[in-house]
ROZA-977761 format. One record per residue (C-alpha): residue number from 1; residue in three letters; x, y, z. Coordinates in steps of 0.5 Angstrom, whole numbers, padded with zeros to 4 digits. Each point is the difference from the previous one (the first is absolute). Example, Ala and Ser with C-alpha at 12.3 -4.5 7.8 and 13.67 -1.06 7.14 Angstrom:
% ROZA-977761
[1 ALA [0025 -0009 0016]]
[2 SER [0002 0007 -0002]]
This chain:
% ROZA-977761
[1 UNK [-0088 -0005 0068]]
[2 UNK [0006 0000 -0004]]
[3 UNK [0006 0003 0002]]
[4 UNK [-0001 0007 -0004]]
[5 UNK [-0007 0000 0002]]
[6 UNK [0002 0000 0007]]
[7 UNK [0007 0005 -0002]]
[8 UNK [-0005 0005 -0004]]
[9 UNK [-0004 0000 0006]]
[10 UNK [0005 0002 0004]]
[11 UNK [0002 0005 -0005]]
[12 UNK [-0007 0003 0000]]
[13 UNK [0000 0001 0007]]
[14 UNK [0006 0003 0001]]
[15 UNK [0000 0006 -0005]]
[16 UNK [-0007 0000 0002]]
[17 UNK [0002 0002 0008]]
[18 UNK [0006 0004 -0003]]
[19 UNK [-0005 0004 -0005]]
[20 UNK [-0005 0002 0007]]
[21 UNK [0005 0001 0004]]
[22 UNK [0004 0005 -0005]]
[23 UNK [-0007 0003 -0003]]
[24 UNK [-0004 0000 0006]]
[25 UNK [-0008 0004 0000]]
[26 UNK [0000 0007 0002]]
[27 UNK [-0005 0004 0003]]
[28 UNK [0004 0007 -0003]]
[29 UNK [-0003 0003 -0006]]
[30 UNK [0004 -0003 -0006]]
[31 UNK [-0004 -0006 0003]]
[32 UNK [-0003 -0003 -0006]]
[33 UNK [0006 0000 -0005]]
[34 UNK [0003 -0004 0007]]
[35 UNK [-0007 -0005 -0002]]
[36 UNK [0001 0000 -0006]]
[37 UNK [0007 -0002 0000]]
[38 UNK [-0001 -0005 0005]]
[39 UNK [-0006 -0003 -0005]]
[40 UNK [0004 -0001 -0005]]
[41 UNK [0005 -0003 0003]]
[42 UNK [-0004 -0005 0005]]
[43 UNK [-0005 -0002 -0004]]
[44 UNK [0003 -0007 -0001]]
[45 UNK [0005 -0002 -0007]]
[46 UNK [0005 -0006 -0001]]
[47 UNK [0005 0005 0004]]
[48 UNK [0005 -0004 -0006]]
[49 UNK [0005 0005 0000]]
[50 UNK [0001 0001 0008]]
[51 UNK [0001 -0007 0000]]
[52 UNK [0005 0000 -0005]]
[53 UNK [0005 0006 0005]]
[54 UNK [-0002 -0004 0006]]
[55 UNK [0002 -0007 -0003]]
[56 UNK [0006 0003 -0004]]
[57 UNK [0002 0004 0007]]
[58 UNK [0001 -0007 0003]]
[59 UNK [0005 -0004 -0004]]
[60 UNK [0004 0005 0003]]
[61 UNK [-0002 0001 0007]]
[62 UNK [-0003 0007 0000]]
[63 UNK [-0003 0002 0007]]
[64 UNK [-0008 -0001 -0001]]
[65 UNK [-0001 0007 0002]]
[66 UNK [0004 0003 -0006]]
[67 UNK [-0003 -0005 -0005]]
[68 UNK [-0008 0002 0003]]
[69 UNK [0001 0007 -0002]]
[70 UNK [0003 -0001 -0006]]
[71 UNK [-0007 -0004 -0002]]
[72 UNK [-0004 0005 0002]]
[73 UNK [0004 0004 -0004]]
[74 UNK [0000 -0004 -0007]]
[75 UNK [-0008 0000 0002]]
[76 UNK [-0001 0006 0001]]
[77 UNK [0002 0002 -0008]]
[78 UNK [-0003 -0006 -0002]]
[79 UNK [-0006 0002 0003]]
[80 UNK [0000 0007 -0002]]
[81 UNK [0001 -0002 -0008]]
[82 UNK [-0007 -0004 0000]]
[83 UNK [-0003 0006 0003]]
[84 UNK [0003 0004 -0006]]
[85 UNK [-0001 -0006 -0004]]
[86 UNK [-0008 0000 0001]]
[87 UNK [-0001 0008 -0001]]
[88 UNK [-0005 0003 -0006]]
[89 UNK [0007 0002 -0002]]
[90 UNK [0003 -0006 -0001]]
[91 UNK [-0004 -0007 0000]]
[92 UNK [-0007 0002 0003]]
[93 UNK [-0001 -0006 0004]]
[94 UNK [-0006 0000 0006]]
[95 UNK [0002 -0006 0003]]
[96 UNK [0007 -0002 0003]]
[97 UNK [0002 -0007 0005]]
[98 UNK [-0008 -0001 -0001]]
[99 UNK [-0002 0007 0004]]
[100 UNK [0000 0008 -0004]]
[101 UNK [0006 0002 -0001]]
[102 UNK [0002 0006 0003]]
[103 UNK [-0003 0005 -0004]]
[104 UNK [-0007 -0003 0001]]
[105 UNK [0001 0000 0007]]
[106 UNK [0002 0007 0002]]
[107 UNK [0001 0004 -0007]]
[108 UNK [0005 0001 -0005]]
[109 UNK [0004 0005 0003]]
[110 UNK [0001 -0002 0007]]
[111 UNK [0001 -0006 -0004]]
[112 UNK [0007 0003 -0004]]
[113 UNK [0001 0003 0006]]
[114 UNK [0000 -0007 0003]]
[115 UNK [0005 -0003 -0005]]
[116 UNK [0004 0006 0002]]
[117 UNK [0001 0000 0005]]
[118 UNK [0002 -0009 0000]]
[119 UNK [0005 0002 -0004]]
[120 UNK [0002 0005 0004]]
[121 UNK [0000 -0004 0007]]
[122 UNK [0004 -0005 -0004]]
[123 UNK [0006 0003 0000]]
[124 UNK [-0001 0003 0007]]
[125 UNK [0000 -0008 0002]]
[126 UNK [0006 -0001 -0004]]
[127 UNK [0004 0006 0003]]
[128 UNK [-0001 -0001 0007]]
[129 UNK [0006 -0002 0005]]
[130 UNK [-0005 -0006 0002]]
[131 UNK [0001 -0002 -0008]]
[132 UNK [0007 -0002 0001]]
[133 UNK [0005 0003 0004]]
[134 UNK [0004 0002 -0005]]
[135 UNK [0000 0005 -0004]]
[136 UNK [0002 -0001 -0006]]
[137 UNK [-0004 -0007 0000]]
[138 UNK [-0007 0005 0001]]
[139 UNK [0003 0004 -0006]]
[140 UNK [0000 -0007 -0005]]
[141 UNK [-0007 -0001 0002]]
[142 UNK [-0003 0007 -0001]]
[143 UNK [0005 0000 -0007]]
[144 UNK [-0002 -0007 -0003]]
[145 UNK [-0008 0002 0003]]
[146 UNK [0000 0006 -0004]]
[147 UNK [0003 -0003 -0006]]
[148 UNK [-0005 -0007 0000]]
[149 UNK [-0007 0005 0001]]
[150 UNK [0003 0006 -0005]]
[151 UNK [-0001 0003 -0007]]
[152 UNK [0005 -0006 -0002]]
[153 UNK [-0003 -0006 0005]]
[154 UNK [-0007 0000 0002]]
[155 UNK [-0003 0006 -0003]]
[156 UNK [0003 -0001 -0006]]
[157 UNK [-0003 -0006 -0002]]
[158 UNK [-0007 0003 0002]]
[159 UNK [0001 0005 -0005]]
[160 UNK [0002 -0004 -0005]]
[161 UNK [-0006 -0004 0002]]
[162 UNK [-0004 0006 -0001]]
[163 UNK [0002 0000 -0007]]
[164 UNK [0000 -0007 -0001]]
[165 UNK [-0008 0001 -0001]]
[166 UNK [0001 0006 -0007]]
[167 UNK [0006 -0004 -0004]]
[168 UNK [0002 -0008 -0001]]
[169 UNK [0006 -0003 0004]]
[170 UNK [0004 -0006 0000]]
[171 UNK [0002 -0005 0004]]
[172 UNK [0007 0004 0001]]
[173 UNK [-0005 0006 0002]]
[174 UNK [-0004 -0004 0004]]
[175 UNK [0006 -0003 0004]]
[176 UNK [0002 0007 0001]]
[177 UNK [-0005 0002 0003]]
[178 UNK [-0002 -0005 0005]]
[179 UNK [0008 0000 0002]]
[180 UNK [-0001 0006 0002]]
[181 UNK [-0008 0002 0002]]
[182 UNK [0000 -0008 0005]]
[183 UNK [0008 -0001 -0001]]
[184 UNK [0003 0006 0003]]
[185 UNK [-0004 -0001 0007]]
[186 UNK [0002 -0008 0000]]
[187 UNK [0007 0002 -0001]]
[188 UNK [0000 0004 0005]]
[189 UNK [-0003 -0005 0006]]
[190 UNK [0005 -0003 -0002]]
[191 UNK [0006 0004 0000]]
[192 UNK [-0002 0002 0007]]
[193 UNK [0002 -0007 0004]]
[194 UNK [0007 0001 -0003]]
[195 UNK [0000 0006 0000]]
[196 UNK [-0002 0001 0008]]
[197 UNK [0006 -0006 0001]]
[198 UNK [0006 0004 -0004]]
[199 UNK [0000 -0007 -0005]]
[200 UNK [0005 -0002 -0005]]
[201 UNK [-0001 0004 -0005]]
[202 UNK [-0001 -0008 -0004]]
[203 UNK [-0006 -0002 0004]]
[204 UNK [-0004 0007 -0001]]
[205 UNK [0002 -0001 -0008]]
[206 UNK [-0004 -0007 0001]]
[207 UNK [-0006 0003 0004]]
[208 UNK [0000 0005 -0006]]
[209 UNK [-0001 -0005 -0005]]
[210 UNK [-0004 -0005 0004]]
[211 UNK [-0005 0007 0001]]
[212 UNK [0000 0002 -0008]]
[213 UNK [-0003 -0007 -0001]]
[214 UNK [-0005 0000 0006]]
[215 UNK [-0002 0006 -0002]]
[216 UNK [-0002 -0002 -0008]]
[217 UNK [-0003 -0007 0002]]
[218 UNK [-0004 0004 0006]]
[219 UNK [-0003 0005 -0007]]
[220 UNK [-0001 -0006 -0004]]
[221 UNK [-0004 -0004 0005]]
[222 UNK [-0004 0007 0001]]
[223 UNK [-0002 0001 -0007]]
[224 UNK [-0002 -0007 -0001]]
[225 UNK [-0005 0001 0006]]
[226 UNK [-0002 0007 -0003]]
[227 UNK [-0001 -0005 -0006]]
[228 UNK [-0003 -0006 0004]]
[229 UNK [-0002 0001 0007]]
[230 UNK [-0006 0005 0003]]
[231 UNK [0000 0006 0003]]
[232 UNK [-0004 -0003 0006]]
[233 UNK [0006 -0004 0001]]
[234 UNK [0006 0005 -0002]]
[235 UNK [-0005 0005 0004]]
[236 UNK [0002 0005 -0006]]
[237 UNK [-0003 0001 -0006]]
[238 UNK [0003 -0006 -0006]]
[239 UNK [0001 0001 -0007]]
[240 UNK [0001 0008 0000]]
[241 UNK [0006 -0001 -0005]]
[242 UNK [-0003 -0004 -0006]]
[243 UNK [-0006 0006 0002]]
[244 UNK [0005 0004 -0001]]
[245 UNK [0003 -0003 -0005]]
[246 UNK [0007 0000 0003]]
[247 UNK [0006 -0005 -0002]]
[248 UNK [0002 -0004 0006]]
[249 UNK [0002 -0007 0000]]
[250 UNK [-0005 -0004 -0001]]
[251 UNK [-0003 0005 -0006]]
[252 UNK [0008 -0002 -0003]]
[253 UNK [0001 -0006 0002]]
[254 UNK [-0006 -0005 0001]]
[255 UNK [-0003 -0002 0007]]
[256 UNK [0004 -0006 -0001]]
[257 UNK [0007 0002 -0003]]
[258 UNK [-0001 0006 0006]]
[259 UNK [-0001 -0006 0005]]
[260 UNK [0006 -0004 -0003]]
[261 UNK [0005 0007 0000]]
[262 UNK [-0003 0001 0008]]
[263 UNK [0003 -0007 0002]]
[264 UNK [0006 0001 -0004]]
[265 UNK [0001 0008 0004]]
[266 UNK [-0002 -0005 0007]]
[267 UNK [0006 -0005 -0002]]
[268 UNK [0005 0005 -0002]]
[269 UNK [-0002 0004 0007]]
[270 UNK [0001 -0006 0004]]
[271 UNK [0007 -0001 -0004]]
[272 UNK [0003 0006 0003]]
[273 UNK [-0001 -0002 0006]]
[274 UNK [0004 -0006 0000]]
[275 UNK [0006 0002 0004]]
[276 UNK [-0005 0001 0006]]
[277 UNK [-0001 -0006 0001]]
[278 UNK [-0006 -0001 0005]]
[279 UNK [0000 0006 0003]]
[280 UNK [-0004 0003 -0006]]
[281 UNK [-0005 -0006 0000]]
[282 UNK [-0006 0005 0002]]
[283 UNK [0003 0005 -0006]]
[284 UNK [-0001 -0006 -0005]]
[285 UNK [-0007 -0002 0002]]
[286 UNK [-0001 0008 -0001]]
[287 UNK [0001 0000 -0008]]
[288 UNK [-0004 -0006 0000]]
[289 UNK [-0006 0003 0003]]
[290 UNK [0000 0005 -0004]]
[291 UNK [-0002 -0003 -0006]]
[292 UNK [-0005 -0004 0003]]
[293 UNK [-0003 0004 0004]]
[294 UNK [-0007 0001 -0001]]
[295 UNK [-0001 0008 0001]]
């Protein structure tokens, strides 16, 4: 097992414990929208962007704690864009981390409650004293989450998305699309570690970029698996874009020019993190298996 292998699985467990603890079952009577949270979050994923806030917390030698509650934060909203993501609304998905997403397991309004109240109990993790003991730090977090999930951030970019089906884009219009729909959230759990460790502002300037770049290689690699992998190996349905007839950057470039841009997104993220020296050793790896993930 590799070095990254072993630090993903740690991160998973981590947030994972950190997700049960902050979101237990309940026996009281809202209980089934508590379940259906509880699915969507605990119901596998690559758990990339905790990762991200727990490595980036520890180039700056943020308490565990903090750093934990932090990741569950950033999951929560993750995990509440894919319940939206895959409603009738939306992308109409039935199957989600090879299981039925969470609309076809409870139904579709329990399921935007869910998604509701992820979003929400987010922001009530950030805002907790035990997030950080100081104030104004808790303030940053709760500021720049809002900003990366918003109307100029992640929902942005799911409804450009949206549109992306009815009209013709370029690549200008995709990149911005992805920057903000996958981009923001990336840019975030990275933000968080310096962020949480009151960091030169120089060295937030570097995660940010490192990030950007992450999160473009990361969006490419993903629409050349909607291209060439299955959807028993993504363990979601492939090929819905070019059903759709939606650019992406695949559809613009070519699988193979795509996979060279990807490579170049990969080494220009590894470039940012120069001055880190091999403290960020975990972070290179990261941008590099994006790219060559296979689901």
């Amino acid at each position: 097992m590799s070095r990254l292998e072993e630090a993903l699985n740690e991160a998973q467990a981590v947030v994972v414990e950190q997700i049960d603890r902050l979101l237990p079952s309940t026996d009281l009577p809202e209980a089934r929208v508590t379940e259906a949270m509880r699915y969507a979050c605990l119901n596998g994923g690559k758990r990339l962007r905790p990762f991200l806030v727990l490595t980036t917390a520890g180039l700056f030698r943020v308490g565990a704690s903090s750093a934990a509650r932090v990741a569950a934060a950033i999951e929560f909203v993750h995990c509440y864009s894919l319940v939206h993501d895959d409603l009738p609304a939306m992308d109409n998905d039935d199957l989600r981390r090879g299981q039925p997403t969470c609309h076809k397991k409870f139904d579709e309004a329990t399921a935007i409650l869910a998604g509701d109240a992820l979003l929400t109990k987010a922001f009530e993790v950030l805002a907790g004293p035990a997030t950080h003991a100081d104030p104004q730090v808790r303030v940053e977090l709760v500021g720049e989450l809002a900003q990366a999930a918003g109307h100029h951030g992640m929902v942005g970019g799911q409804m450009i998305d949206m549109l992306a089906a009815s009209r013709a884009m370029d690549m200008m219009e995709v990149t911005r699309l992805q920057s903000l729909k996958t981009g923001k959230l990336f840019a975030f759990s990275c933000a968080a570690g310096p962020i949480l460790g009151k960091a030169p502002i120089q060295q937030r300037q570097l995660l940010d970029a490192y990030a950007r770049d992450l999160g473009l290689a990361f969006q490419i690699a993903d629409d050349l698996l909607d291209v060439e992998s299955s959807t028993e190996q993504m363990g979601k349905k492939t090929g819905k874009d070019m059903a759709a007839g939606k650019a992406t950057f695949v559809s613009l470039l070519g699988v193979e020019r795509a996979r060279a841009q990807a490579q170049a997104l990969v080494d220009q993220a590894i470039g940012h993190l120069d001055s880190f020296g091999p403290t960020a050793d975990l972070l290179r790896d990261c941008v590099r298996f994006v790219v060559e993930r296979k689901n």
